[in-house]
C-alpha positions as CSV (number, residue, x, y, z in Angstrom):
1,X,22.6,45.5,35.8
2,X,26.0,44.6,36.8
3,X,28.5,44.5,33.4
4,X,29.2,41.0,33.5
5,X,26.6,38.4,34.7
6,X,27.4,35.0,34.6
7,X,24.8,32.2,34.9
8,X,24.8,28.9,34.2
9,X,24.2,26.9,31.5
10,X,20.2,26.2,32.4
11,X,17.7,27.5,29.9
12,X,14.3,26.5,30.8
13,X,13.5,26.0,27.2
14,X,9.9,24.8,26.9
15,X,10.8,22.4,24.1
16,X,12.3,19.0,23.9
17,X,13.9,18.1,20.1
18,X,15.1,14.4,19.4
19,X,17.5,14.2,16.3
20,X,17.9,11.4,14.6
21,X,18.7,9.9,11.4
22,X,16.0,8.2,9.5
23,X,14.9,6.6,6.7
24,X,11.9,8.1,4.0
25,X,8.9,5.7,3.0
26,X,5.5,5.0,1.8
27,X,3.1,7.6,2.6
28,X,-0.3,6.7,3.7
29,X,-3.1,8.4,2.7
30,X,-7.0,8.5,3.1
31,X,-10.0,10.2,1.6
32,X,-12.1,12.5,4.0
33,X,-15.6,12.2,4.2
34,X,-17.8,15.6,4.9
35,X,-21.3,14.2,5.1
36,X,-22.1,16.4,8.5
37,X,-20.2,19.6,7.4
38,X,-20.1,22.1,5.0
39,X,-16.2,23.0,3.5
40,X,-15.1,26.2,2.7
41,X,-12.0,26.6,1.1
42,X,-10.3,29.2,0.0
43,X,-7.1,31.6,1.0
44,X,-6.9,35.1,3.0
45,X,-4.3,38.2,1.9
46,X,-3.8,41.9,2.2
47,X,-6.1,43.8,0.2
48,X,-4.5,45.4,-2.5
49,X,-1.2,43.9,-2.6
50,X,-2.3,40.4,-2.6
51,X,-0.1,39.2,-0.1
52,X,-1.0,35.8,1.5
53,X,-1.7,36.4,5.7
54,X,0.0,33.6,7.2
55,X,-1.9,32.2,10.2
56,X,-4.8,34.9,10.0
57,X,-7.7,33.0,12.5
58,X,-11.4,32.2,11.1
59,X,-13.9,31.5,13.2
60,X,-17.6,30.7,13.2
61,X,-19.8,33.8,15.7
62,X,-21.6,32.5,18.3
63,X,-19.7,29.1,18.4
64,X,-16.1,27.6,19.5
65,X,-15.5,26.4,15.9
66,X,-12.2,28.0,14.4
67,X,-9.2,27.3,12.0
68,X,-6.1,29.2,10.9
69,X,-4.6,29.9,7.6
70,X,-1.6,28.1,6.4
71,X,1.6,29.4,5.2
72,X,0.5,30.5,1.8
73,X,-2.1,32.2,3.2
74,X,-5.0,29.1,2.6
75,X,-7.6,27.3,4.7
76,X,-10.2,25.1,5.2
77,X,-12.7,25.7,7.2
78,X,-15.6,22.8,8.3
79,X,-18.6,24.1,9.5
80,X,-21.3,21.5,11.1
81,X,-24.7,21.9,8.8
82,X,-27.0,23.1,11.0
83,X,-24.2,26.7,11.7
84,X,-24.5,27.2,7.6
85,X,-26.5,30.3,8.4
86,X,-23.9,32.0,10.8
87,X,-20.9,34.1,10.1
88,X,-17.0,33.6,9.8
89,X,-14.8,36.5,11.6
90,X,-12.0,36.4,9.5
91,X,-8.7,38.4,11.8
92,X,-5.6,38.8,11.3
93,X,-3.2,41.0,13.6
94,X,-2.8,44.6,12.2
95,X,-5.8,44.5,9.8
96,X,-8.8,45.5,10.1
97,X,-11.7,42.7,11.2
98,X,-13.8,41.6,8.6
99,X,-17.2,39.3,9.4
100,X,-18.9,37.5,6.4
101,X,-21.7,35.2,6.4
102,X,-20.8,31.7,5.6
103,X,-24.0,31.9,2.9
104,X,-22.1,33.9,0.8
105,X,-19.0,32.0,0.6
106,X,-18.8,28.9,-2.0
107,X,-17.3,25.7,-1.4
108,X,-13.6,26.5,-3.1
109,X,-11.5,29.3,-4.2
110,X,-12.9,31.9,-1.6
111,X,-10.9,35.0,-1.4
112,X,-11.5,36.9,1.6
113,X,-9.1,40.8,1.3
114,X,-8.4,42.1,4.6
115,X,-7.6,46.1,5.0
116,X,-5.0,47.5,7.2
117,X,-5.5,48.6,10.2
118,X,-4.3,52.4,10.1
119,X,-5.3,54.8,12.7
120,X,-3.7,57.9,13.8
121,X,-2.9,57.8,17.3
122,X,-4.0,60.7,19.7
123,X,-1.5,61.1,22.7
124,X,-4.0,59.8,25.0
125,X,-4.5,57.1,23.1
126,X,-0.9,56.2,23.4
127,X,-0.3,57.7,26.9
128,X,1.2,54.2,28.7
129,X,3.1,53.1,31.9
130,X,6.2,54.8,31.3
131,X,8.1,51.4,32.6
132,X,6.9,48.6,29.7
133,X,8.7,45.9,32.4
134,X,5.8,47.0,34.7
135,X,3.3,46.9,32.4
136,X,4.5,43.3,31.7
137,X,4.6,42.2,35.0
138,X,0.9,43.5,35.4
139,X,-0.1,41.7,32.6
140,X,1.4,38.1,34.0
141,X,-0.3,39.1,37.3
142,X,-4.1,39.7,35.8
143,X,-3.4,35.9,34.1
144,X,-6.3,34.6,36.6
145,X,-8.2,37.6,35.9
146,X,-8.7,38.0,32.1
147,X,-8.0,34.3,31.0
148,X,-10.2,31.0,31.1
149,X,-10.6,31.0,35.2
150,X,-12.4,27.1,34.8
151,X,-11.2,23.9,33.5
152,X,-11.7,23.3,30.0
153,X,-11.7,20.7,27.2
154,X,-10.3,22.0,24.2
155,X,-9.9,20.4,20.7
156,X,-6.6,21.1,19.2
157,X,-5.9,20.4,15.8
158,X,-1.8,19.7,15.7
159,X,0.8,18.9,13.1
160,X,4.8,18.4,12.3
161,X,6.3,19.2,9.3
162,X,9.7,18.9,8.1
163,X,11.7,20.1,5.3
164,X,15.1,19.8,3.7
165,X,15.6,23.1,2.4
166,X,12.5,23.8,0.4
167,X,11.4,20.1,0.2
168,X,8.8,18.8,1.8
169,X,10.0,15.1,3.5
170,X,7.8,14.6,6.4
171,X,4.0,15.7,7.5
172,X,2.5,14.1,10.8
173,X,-0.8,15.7,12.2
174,X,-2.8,14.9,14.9
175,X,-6.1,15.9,16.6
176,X,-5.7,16.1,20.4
177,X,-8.2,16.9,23.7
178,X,-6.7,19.4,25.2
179,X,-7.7,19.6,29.3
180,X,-6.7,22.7,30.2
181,X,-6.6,23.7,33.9
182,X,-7.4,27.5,35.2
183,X,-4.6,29.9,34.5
184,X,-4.7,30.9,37.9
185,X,-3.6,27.0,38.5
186,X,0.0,25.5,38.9
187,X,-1.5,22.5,37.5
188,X,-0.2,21.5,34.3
189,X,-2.4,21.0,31.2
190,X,-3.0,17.0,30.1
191,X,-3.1,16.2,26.3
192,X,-4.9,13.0,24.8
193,X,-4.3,11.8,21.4
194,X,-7.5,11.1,20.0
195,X,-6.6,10.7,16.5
196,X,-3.1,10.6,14.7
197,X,-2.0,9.9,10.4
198,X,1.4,10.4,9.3
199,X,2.0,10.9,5.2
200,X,5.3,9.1,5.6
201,X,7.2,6.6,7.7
202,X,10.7,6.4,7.6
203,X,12.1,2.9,6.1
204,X,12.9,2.8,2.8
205,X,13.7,5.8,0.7
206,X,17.5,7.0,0.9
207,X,17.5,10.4,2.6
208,X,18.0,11.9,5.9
209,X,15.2,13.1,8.3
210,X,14.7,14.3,11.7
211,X,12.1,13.4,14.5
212,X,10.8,15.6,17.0
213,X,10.3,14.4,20.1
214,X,7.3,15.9,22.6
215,X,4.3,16.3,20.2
216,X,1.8,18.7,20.9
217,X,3.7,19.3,24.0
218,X,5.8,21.7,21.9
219,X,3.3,24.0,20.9
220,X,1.4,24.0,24.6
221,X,4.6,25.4,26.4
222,X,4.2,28.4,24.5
223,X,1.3,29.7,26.3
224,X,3.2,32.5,27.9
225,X,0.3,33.1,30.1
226,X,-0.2,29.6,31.4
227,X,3.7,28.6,31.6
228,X,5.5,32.1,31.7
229,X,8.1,30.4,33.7
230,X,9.6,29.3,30.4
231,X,11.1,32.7,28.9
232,X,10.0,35.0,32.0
233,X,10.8,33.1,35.4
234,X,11.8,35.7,38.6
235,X,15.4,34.5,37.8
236,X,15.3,35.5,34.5
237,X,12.7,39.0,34.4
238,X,15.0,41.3,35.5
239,X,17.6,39.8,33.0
240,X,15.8,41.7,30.1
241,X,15.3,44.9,28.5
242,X,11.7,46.0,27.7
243,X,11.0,48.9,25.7
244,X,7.3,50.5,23.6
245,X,7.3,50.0,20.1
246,X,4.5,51.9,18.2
247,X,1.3,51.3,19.3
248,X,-1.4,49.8,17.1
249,X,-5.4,49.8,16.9
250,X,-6.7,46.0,16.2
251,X,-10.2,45.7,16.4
252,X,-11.1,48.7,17.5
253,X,-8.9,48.0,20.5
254,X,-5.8,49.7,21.5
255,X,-2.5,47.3,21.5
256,X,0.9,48.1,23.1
257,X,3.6,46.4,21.6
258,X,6.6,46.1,23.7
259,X,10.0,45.0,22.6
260,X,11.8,42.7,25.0
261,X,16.1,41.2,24.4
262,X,18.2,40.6,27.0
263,X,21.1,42.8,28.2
264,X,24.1,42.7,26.1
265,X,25.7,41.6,30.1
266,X,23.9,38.5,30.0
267,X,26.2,35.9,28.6
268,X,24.0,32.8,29.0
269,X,21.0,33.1,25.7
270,X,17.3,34.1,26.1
271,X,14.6,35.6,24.5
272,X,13.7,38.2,22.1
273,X,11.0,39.8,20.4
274,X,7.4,41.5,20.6
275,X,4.7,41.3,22.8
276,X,1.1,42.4,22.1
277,X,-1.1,43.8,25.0
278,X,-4.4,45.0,24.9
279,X,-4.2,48.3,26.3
280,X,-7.5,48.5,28.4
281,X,-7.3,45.3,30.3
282,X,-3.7,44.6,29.8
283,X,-4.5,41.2,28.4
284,X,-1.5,39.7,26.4
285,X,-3.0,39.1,22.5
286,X,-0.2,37.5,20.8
287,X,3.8,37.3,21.1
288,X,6.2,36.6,18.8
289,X,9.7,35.9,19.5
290,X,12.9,33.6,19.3
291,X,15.5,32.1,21.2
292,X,19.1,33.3,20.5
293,X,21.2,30.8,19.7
294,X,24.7,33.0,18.7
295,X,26.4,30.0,20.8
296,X,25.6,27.2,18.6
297,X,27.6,25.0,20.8
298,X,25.1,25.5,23.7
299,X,22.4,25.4,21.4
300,X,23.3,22.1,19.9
301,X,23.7,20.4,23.2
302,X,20.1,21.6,24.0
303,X,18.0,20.6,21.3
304,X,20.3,17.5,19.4
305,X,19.6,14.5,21.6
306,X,20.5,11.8,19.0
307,X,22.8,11.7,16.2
308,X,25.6,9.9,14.2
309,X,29.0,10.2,15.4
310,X,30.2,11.8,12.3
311,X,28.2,14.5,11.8
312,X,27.6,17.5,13.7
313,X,24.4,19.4,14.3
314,X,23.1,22.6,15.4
315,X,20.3,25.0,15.1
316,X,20.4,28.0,13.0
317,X,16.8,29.8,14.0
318,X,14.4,28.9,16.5
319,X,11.5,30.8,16.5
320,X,8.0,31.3,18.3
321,X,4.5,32.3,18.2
322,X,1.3,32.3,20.3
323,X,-2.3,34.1,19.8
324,X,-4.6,34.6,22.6
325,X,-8.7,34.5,21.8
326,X,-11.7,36.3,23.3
327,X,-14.9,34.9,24.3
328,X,-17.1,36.5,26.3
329,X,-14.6,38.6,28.2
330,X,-11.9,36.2,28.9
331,X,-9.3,35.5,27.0
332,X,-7.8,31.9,25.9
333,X,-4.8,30.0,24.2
334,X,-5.7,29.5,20.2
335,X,-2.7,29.3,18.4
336,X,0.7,28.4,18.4
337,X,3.8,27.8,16.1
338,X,7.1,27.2,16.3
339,X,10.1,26.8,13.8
340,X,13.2,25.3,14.4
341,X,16.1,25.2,11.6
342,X,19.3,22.7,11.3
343,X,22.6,22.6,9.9
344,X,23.4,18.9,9.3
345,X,27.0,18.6,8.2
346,X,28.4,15.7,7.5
347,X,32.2,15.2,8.0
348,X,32.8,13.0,4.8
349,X,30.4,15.4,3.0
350,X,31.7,18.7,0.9
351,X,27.8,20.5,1.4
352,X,26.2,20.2,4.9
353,X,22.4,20.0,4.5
354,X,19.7,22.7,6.1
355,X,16.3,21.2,8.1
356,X,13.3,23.0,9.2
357,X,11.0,22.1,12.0
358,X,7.6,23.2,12.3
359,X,5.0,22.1,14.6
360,X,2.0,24.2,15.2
361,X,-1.5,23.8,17.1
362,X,-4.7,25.5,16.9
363,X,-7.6,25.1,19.2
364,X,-10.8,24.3,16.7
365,X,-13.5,24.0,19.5
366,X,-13.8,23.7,23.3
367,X,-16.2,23.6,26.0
368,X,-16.0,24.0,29.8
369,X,-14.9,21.4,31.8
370,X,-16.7,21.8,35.3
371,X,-16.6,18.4,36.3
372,X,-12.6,18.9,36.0
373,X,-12.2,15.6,34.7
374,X,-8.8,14.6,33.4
375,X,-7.9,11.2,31.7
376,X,-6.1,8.6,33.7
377,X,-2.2,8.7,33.4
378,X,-2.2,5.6,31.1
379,X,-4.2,7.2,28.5
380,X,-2.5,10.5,28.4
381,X,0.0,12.0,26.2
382,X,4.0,11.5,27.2
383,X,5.7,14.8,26.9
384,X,8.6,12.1,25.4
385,X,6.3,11.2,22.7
386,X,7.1,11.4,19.2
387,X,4.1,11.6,16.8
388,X,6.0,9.8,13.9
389,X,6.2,6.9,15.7
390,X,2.6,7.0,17.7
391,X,0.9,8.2,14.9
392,X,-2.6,5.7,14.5
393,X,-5.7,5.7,12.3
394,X,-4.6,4.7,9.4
395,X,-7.5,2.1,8.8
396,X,-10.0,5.5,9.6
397,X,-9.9,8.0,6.6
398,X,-13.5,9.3,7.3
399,X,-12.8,10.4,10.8
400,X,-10.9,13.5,9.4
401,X,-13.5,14.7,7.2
402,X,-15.3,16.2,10.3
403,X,-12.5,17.9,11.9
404,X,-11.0,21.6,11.3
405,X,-7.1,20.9,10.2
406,X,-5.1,23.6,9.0
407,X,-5.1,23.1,4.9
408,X,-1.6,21.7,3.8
409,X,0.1,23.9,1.2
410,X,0.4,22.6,-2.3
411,X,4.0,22.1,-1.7
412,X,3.8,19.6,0.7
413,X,0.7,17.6,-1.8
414,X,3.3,17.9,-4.6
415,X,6.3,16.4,-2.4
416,X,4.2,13.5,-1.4
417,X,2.6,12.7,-5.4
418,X,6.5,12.9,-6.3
419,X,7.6,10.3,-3.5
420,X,4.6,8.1,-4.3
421,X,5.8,8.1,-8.2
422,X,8.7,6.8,-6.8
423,X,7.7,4.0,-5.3
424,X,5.8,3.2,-8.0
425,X,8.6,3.0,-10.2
426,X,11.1,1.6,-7.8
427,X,8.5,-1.3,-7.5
428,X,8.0,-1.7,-11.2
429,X,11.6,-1.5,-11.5
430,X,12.4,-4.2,-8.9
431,X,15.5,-0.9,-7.6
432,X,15.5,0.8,-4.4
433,X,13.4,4.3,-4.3
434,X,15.2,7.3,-3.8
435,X,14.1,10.9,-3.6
């Protein structure tokens, strides 16, 4: 590496962000109806401790059907009637796997306790390409190799949530068809909406919000494997460090972790953080990582699209993860998150104000596509789109009641019975609402 290398400005940041100022209003709610499916609700943590495992993946053996925990560690799992004799793997990266039939689990307050996965490593067993930057370019190479080599129609459950500070203000959600093309394929993966709900739209209470402009669109471009040239393009490889962290056993199976930043040289921000590889068939698992955004300047100007002339925005953390699945000996996309967090400061204002983004997908069923069928361009999804605004069904409340979503934390419930008092008050009242 040379000791200064200068590049321009040019990021190929998989994400799009529109900010813009809003206003909060009624949310809209429906009932669900689970006449076809069996729910099973309850939360996953560490054994022993307690501690909820955020995003730990459940899945039903010998089908496609799947679901992730939420941030406090809780889920909801729907399971079509005639699977109520199967069983749920319950997995979580670093603990030990754990499968339970779904006959012995009740229809609330399930507690599944997952051990850690602790194994004492022999020096074969951690005997690896001395260069991790090989072993990572190996990995991208085997992506048509040990990933999903046919078209495929997957069923993604997706949402958006927003926060001010610890406050939930917004929650959009979406179930989307997902055709996926080969990974061995330049061509890009289409997204359908096949079903949206929003819990607020923005037109009458007083407060400020933020939209986020591509939808599901957000989550997809995480794939690594599928659009690597996002964070590690042939411009940009050789423009990071890559080093071992300790290996780990998950599953039985050997993982190599390798830590990845950029050179302190490079002046322009990347990537950093941890990828997982499965040692035998060096299959990416799961990464996690974040963009650094020391230059908020730069920052701003790539993710604030929109805003008011008097105040000034930037991001404070953007962050990233993706988890790879395993089905008969090739591997798939199954879950993704990403976080993004605002300063909003307001020149006339004494205290700026803090926002969080999160959108996150998770594929809850899929099927192989062999016809290679792909909607027509009027029916798919705009990578412009944002869900707030597109968001339809309304008038169809038992359409979710079949459908694996990732189970809202009480927090965001609570937010929206406190909004809805509101209203009720405000309307009473003959006042405006505010929060």
């Amino acid at each position: 590496m040379k000791a200064t290398t200068k590049r321009r400005w040019n990021i190929r940041n998989p994400l799009s962000y529109c900010v813009v100022f809003l206003l909060l209003a009624l949310p809209i709610l429906g009932q669900e109806s689970n006449e076809n499916v069996n729910v099973y609700k309850g939360e996953v943590v560490e054994e022993g401790s307690n501690r909820p495992l955020v995003f730990a993946s459940l899945s039903v053996e010998g089908t496609n059907i799947s679901t992730i925990t939420n941030t406090e560690g809780e889920f909801q799992l729907k399971v079509p009637k005639e699977h109520a004799s199967e069983d749920v793997i319950v997995a979580f990266l670093g603990y030990q796997t754990k499968q339970i039939s779904l006959s012995q689990l009740k229809n609330d307050k399930n507690k599944i306790e997952l051990q850690i996965s602790v194994t004492q490593l022999t020096e074969v067993d951690i005997e690896a390409p001395k260069n991790a930057a090989s072993l990572v370019k190996e990995v991208l190479s085997k992506k048509g190799e040990n990933y999903f080599d046919d078209p495929t129609l997957m069923t993604a459950f997706y949402r958006e949530t927003i926060k001010k500070r610890r406050r939930n203000v917004s929650l959009s959600e979406a179930v989307v068809n997902i055709y996926k093309s080969p990974y061995d394929s330049e061509r890009r993966d289409a997204v359908e909406l096949y079903k949206a709900r929003k819990s607020t739209d923005y037109s009458k209470l007083d407060t400020v919000a933020l939209k986020l402009q591509g939808g599901p669109f957000n989550t997809l471009y995480v794939d690594i494997m599928k659009y690597p040239e996002y964070i590690f393009d042939q411009e940009s490889f050789d423009y990071y460090e890559f080093s071992y962290d300790r290996s780990t056993y998950i599953n039985d199976r050997l993982i190599y972790v390798i830590n990845f930043q950029q050179y302190e040289s490079v002046l322009d921000p990347l990537y950093q953080g941890k990828l997982y590889i499965d040692a035998l068939n060096r299959t990416l698992t799961s990464a996690i990582y974040s963009l650094n955004i020391t230059n908020k300047d730069k920052a701003a100007r790539l993710f604030v699209r929109k805003k008011p002339a008097k105040v000034d925005v930037w991001p404070t953390e953007v962050a990233y993860r993706v988890d790879y699945r395993e089905k008969d000996g090739k591997w798939y996309y199954g879950y993704s998150n990403v976080l993004l967090e605002f300063k909003v400061d307001w020149q006339d204002r004494l205290f700026n104000s803090v926002y969080s983004m999160t959108a996150e997908m998770a594929v809850t069923d899929w099927e192989k596509n062999l016809s290679g069928s792909v909607p027509k361009n009027r029916d798919r999804l705009k990578k412009s789109i944002i869900l707030t605004d597109a968001a339809i069904g309304f008038s169809d409340p038992d359409f979710w009641g079949e459908y694996n979503i990732i189970e809202p934390e009480q927090s965001i419930e609570s937010a929206i019975k406190k909004i809805q008092r509101q209203l009720r008050r405000a309307k009473r009242g003959g006042t405006s609402a505010a929060p």
